[in-house]
N, C-alpha and C positions, 0 to 999 in steps of 0.2 A: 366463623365459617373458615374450613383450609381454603389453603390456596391452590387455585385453579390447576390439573395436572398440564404439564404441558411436555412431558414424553411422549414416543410416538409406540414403546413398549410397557404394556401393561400385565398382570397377571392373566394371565389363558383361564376363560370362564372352563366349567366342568374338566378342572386338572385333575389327572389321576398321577404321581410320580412312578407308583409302579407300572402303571402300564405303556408310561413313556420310557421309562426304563429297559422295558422289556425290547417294547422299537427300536431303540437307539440300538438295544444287544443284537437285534436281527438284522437293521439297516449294516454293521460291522463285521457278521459272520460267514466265514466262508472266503471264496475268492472274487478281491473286489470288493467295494463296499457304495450303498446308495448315499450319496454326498446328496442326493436330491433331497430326501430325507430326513438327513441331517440337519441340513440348514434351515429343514423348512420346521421342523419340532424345534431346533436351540433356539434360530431369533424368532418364535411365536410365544413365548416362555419368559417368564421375568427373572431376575437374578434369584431370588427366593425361591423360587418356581425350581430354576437349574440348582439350586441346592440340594435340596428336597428328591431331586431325582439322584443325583450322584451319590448321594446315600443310599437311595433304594437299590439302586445299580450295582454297587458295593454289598450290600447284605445279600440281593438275590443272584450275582454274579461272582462273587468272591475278587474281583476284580476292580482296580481304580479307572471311572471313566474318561480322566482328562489323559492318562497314559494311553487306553485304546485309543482313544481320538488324534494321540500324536504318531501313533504308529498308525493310524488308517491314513490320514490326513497329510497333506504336503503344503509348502510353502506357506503364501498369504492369506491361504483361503485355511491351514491351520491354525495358523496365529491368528486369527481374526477368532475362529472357534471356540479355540482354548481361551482367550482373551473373556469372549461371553461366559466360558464356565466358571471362570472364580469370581470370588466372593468380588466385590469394585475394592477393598483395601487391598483386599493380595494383589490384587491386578495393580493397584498404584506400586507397591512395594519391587513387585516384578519388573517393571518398569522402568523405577528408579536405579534397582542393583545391576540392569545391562546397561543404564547410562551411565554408569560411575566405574563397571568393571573394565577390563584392560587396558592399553594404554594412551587413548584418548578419551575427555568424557562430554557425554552428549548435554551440552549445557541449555541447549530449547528444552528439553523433556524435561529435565530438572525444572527451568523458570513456570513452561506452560502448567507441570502439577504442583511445584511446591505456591506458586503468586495464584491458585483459579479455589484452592480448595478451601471447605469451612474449617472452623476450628474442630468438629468434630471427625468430620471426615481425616483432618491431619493428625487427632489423635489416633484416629483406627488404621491408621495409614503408620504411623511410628509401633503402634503395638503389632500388627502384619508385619512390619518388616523383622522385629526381634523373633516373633513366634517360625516364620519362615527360614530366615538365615543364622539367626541366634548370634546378630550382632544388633550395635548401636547406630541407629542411622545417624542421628547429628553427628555422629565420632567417624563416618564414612565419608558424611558430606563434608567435614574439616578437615580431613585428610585429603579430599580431590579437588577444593578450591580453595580462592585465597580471596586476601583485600576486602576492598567492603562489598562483593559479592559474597563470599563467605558468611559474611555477618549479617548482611541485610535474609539469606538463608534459613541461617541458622535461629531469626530473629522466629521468619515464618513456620518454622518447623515447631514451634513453641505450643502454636494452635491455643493459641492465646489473645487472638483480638476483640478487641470489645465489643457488644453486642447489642447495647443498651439505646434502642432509637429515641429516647428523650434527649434530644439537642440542645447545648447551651451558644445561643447566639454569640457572648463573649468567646468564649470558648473555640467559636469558629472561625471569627475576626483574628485571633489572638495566633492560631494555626495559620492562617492563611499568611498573617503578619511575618510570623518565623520562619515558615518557607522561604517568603520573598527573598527576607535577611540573610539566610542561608545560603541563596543562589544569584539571583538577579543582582542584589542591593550590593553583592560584595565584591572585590578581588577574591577567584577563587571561590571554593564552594565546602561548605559545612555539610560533608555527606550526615554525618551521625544524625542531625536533625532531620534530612528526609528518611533516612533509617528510622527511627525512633517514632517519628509520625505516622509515615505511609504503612508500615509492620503494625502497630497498635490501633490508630483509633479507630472507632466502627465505622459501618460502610457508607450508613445513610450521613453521619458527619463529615465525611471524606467526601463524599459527593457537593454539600455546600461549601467544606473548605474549598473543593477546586473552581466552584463559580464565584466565591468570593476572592481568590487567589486571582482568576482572569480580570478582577473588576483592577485589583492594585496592579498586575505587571502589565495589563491589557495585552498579553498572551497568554493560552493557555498551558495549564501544568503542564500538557505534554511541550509543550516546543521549549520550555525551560529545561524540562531535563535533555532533549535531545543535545541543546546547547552549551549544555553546564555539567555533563553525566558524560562517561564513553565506555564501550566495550561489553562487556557481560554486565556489570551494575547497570548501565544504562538499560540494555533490552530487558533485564528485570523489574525495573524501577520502572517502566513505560507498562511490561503485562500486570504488574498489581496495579497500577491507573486506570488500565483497561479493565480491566476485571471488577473494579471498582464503581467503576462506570456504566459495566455491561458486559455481564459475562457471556451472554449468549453473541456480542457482535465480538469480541473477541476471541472465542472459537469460529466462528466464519472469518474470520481473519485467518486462523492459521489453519482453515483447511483448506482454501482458496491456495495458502503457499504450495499445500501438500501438494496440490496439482495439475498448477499451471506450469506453465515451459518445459521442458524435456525432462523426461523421468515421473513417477511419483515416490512421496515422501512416505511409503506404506504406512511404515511403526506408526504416523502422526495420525493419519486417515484412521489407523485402525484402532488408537487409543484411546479418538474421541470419539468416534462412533460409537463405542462399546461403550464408554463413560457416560456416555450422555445422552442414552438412548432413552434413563427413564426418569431425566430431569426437565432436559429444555431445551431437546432437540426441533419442535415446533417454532421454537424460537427463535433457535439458530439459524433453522430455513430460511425464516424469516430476512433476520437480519444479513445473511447471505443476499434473496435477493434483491434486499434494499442496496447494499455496498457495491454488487459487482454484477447487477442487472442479469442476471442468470441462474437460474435453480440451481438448485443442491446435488438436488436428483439427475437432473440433466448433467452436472459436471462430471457425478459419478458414473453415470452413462458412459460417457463420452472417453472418460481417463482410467478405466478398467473392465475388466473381463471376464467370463466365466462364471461360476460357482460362487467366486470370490465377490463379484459385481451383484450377485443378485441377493447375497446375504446383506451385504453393503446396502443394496435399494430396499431390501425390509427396514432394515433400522432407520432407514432417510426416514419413511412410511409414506411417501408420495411425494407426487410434483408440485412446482405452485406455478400459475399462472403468471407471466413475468408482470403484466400489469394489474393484479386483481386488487384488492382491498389491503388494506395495514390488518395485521392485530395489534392488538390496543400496544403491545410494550415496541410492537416496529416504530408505529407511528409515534411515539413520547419518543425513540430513539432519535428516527427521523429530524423531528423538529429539534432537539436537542444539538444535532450538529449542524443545523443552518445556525443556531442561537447563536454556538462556539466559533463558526466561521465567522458571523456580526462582528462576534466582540473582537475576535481577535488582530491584534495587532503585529502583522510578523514582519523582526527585524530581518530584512534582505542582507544578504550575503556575498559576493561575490567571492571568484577563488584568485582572477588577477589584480594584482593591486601597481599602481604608479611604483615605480623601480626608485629605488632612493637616493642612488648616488649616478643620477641619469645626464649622461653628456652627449646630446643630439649629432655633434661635429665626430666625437670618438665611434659612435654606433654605425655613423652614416661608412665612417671609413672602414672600422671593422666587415661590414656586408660588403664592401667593392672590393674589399682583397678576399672576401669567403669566393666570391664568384669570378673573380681574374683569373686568366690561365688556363689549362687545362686543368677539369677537373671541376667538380666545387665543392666546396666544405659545407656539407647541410648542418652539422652539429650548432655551429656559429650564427650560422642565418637562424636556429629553433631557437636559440639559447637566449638571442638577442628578441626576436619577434615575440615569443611567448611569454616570455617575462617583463613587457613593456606593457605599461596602460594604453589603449588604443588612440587617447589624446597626445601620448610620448611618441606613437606610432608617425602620426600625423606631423609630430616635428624631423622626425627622419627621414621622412619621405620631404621634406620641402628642403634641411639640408642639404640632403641627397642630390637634389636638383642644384639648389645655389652653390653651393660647393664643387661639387663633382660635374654639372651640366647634363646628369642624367638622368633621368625617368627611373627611379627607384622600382617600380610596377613592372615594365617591361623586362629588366633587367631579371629580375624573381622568374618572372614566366618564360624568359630563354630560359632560365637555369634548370628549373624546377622539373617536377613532371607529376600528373599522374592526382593521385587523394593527396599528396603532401604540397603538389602548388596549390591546389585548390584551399585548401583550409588556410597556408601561410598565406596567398592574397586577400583570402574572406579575411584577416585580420588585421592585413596592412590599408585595407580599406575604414570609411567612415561608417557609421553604423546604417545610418541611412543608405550610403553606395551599396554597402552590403545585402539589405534587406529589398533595396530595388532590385540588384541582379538576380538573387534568388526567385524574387516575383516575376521575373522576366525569362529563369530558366523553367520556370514550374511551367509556365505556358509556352515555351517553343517545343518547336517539335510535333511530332505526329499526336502524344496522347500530351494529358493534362495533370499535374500532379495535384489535384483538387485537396486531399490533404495539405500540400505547403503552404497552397495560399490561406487556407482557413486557419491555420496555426497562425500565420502572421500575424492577418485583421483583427483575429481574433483577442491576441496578446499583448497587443501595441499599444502605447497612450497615442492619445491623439495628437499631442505632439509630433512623437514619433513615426507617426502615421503620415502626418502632413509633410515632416522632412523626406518620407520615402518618398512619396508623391510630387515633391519638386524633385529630387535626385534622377526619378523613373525620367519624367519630363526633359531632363536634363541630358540624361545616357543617351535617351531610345528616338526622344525629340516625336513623342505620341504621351498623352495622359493615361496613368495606370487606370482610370475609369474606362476608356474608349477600350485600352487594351482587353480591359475585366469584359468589358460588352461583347466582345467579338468573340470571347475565347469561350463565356460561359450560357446560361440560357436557363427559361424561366425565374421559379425563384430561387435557385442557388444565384442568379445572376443577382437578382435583388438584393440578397442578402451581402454577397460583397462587395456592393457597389454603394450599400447603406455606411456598412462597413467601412468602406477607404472613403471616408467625407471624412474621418479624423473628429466628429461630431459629438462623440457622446457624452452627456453629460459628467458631470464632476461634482455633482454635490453630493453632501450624504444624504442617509437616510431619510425619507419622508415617510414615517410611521402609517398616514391617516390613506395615502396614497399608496405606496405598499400595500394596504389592505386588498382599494380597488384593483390595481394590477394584478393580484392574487386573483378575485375573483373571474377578473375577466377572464384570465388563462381558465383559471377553471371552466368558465361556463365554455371557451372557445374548445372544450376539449368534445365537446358534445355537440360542434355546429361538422360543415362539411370541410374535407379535408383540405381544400385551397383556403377556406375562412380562417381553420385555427394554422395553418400558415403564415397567413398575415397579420394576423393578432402577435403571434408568436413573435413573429421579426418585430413588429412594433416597438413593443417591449423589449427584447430581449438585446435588440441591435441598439437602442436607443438610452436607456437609461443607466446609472453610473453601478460601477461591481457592488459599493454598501449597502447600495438603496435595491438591489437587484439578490444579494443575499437576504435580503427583511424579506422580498416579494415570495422567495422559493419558501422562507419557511414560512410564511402564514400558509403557503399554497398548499401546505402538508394538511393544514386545520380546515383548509375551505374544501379538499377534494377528497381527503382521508388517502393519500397518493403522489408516489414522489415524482418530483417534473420530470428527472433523469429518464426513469421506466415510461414515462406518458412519449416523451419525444421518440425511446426505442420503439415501443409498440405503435404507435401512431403514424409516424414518420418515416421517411424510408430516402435512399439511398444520399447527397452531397447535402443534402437540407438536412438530413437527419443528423449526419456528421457535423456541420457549422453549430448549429444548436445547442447541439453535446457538448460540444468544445465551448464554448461560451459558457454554458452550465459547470464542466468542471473547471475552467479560468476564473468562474467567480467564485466557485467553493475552497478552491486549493489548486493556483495558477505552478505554483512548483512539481507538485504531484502531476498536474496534467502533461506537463515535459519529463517528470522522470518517466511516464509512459509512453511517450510519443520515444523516447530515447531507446527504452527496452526494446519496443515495438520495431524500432531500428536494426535493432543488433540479434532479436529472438530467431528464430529457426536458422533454414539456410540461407546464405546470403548475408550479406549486410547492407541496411541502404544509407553509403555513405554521406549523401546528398542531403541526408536528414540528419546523419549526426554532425557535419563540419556544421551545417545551419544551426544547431543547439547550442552547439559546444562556444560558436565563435561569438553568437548575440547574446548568451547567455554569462558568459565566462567574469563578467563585471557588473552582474545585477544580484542573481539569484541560483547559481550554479551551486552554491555552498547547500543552498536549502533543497534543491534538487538533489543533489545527492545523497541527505538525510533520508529526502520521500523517498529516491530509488530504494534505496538498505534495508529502508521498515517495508515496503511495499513488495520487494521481489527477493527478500532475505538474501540476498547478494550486495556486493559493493559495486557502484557506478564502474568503479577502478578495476576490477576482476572483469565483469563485462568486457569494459572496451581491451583492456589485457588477450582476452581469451578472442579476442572477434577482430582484431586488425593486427600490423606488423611493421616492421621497420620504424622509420622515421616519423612516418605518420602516426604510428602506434605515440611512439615519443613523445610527441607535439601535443597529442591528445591528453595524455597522462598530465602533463605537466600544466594544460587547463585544465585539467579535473581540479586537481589541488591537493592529490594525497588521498589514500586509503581511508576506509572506515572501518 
């Protein structure tokens, strides 16, 4: 039996090409032409379908239809047109020769077709491009790149991967072993090996080399190469993982880029819509609204217009329900990345490290002469503060005093002023001083910044937790509970006041217990809305991130439905948000701050309040890996962002916690 269609464009029952033909000739004749028309006969029509016509069109017009269409037709809403009229290889070939021509080349368009496509498809795609241009594409593609992007390319263009889904277990162990060897196990990294692997062997063996690969690095293939790979080879080498893995979630990956934040990415929107309108576009929806709890359709809504939006919303071919049911490949997806979260083991990163050649007596004096006098030298004070471990910090502030007789703190905040005292004292403080004051600015004042605090509780080991909570006690001389009690109400109150006990468990996983947990959300999804409330916090506030990563993915098997979309749709306003947060901290705690970061810096404004808190608690944990999620997640670098979004000194300071470009 085939396999199941999962396009949302099929062949038009009772096709006639001439007589669509004919329409298409009337919809363009004359002054003006019916675009309504248009769009509504191309995307109701399958690629063979639009073949069949543009020949008729041809023989009873004497004319080429794709030229009419560019002279009736303007902008996004022709390129989208003309895009449905060719053949899907000229459309690849087309594609590629405006990413390669003038003098920069568009190297996403290149990785997104030459890492997604079959081997057949890359054969029809290399013989398009010679019949069209009447050159050699490998001979194009050699000439516009280099290094082991080039190579790892030029491997793809071969259309030559293996096909053969009989699996040799040896043979998978033996892969998964040489990757290791290659990258983790060594100084340095043997690209040719992940070339030679990732480019050849088949899909469904690539899929168990990468779950036998996370058994031996206990992370997954992807965070090895983010690690171990940079630049164009890396974003390649990560879309044939993807693609590998799931090519439907990685086209909702890059149409989510195409058009979130300011602008859209058309060419990308329009490449894949047209590509993939009659392979596995149902599945992309899909996997869209699994990743980023929001339809396809709705996005497309939302992020375009016209003519151009409603050819776009046929090929979507409709909306999903953000909470409704899996299809069977969402929900194998689904569980799939709780599995990968389980397993995986990620090595944290920080971007400041302990200064080496650290003299507490020299720093202390170097800051009292930055600030003596008229004037003060902020270079000195950034130079010094920013590139100190926050333990090295805390010996300069105690020299400072023994030495000198003064209050290193006070000293700063005469001098300073404005985002740049702010962030340099958030660092000459302890981490705990640090994360009390924020939790004590988040609640003064008229309103309440119920985000800060959920970020906090929500992030913190309990440790960490219990140190804010004597520090709070310490500053404010009131308990950050009594504080939480007055400031907040109902169950958002509950929920952080569960939260700051510093309580939650630490063990791993309990398999047999994870089950029940799973269930009971399940069954609580279906009691009344205060019940799966407090089911919810039960769970969710209490049990440890491993044992809480096993609960979300059976929860996938017990409900057919991922917890993320159950909390949107179910739950609503600071409960809804605690919850969330919690859900994406135990899926990918890095990822959940590179979007609280973005979130910071996106539109107008900036909320500096949010990024000195990331930048300063973050900058000696896990900022390394934050920045990785920001790059793959908003195709920008952390480092461009805050570049583009603050200024002066502060800009400085900032950069220089980042830790460098990506």
């Amino acid at each position: 039996m085939g396999k199941e269609f999962r396009g949302t464009i099929a062949d038009h029952p009772d096709f006639d090409a001439g007589s669509d033909a004919e329409a298409l000739y009337n919809a363009m004749k004359g002054f003006g032409s019916d675009k309504e028309a248009i769009l509504d006969l191309i995307a109701s029509r399958s690629n063979a379908q639009r073949q069949e016509i543009r020949a008729a069109y041809k023989s009873q017009f004497g004319q080429d239809l794709i030229d009419d269409l560019k002279y009736e037709l303007t902008g996004k809403f022709e390129r989208l047109i003309v895009g449905l009229m060719r053949p899907p290889a000229y459309h690849d070939a087309k594609e590629i020769k405006d990413a390669i021509k003038g003098a920069g080349t568009d190297e996403k368009c290149l990785i997104e077709i030459l890492a997604s496509r079959t081997n057949e498809q890359m054969q029809n795609l290399v013989a398009a491009y010679k019949d069209a241009y009447g050159r050699d594409l490998e001979e194009d593609v050699i000439g516009d790149t280099s290094g082991h992007f080039k190579k790892m390319l030029v491997v793809l263009l071969q259309g030559t991967r293996e096909e053969d889904d009989v699996v040799s277990e040896d043979l998978v162990e033996q892969d998964a072993q040489d990757l290791y060897d290659a990258g983790e196990a060594q100084w340095g990294t043997d690209e040719a090996k992940f070339i030679m692997l990732l480019g050849n062997r088949s899909v469904t063996h690539l899929q168990l080399v990468f779950d036998e690969y996370q058994k031996i690095a206990e992370k997954s293939i992807e965070d090895s190469i983010k690690s171990e790979l940079s630049g164009d080879f890396e974003t390649l080498m990560l879309a044939v993982v993807q693609c590998i893995r799931s090519k439907p979630m990685f086209y909702a990956r890059r149409l989510y880029k195409s058009m979130k934040g300011l602008g859209t990415a058309d060419n990308t929107l329009i490449r894949i819509m047209v590509c993939r309108s009659e392979i596995d576009m149902l599945d992309i929806r899909e996997c869209f609204r699994l990743r980023y709890e929001k339809s396809l359709y709705n996005m497309i809504q939302d992020d375009t217009s016209g003519d151009y939006k409603r050819t776009l919303l046929k090929l979507c071919g409709g909306d999903d329900d953000i909470a409704g049911e899996f299809f069977p490949e969402a929900a194998q997806i689904a569980y799939k990345m709780w599995e990968i979260s389980a397993m995986t083991k990620v090595q944290l990163r920080g971007t400041v490290r302990p200064y080496q050649n650290f003299d507490p007596a020299g720093d202390a004096q170097a800051l009292r002469k930055a600030m003596k006098g008229f004037g003060t030298d902020e270079d000195t004070i950034i130079d010094i503060v920013a590139h100190r471990s926050n333990a090295q910090r805390q010996e300069i502030r105690q020299t400072f005093k023994s030495l000198l007789g003064r209050d290193l703190m006070a000293d700063l905040k005469s001098e300073l002023s404005k985002n740049l005292e702010r962030l340099i004292l958030g660092l000459m403080m302890t981490p705990a001083e640090f994360d009390a004051k924020m939790m004590k600015k988040a609640m003064e004042g008229a309103g309440t910044d119920e985000h800060a605090l959920i970020e906090i509780l929500v992030t913190r080991s309990n440790q960490e937790i219990q140190e804010m909570c004597s520090a709070y006690q310490d500053a404010y001389k009131i308990s950050l509970e009594d504080a939480l009690a007055s400031d907040t109400s109902g169950h958002f109150k509950r929920i952080l006041i569960s939260l700051a006990q510093g309580a939650r468990e630490e063990d791993p996983a309990d398999m047999a217990r994870a089950l029940e947990d799973a269930q009971e959300l399940a069954d609580a999804c279906n009691a009344d809305s205060g019940d799966m409330e407090d089911k919810f916090m039960s769970i969710l506030c209490t049990r440890s991130f491993p044992h809480l990563r096993k609960v979300f993915q059976e929860f996938v098997r017990c409900s057919n439905k991922d917890i993320e979309q159950i909390i949107k749709k179910e739950m609503s306003g600071d409960v809804k948000n605690a919850m969330f947060a919690i859900v994406r901290s135990v899926k990918n705690q890095p990822s959940y701050f590179a979007d609280r970061l973005y979130k910071a810096m996106k539109g107008l404004g900036t909320d500096n309040r949010a990024l000195i808190r990331i930048m300063v608690s973050r900058s000696e944990i896990d900022l390394f890996n934050i920045r990785k999620e920001f790059k793959e997640t908003h195709d920008a670098s952390l480092h461009e962002f805050i570049q583009g979004d603050t200024s002066g000194d502060f800009r400085k300071t900032l950069l220089i916690l980042c830790g460098g470009e990506d």
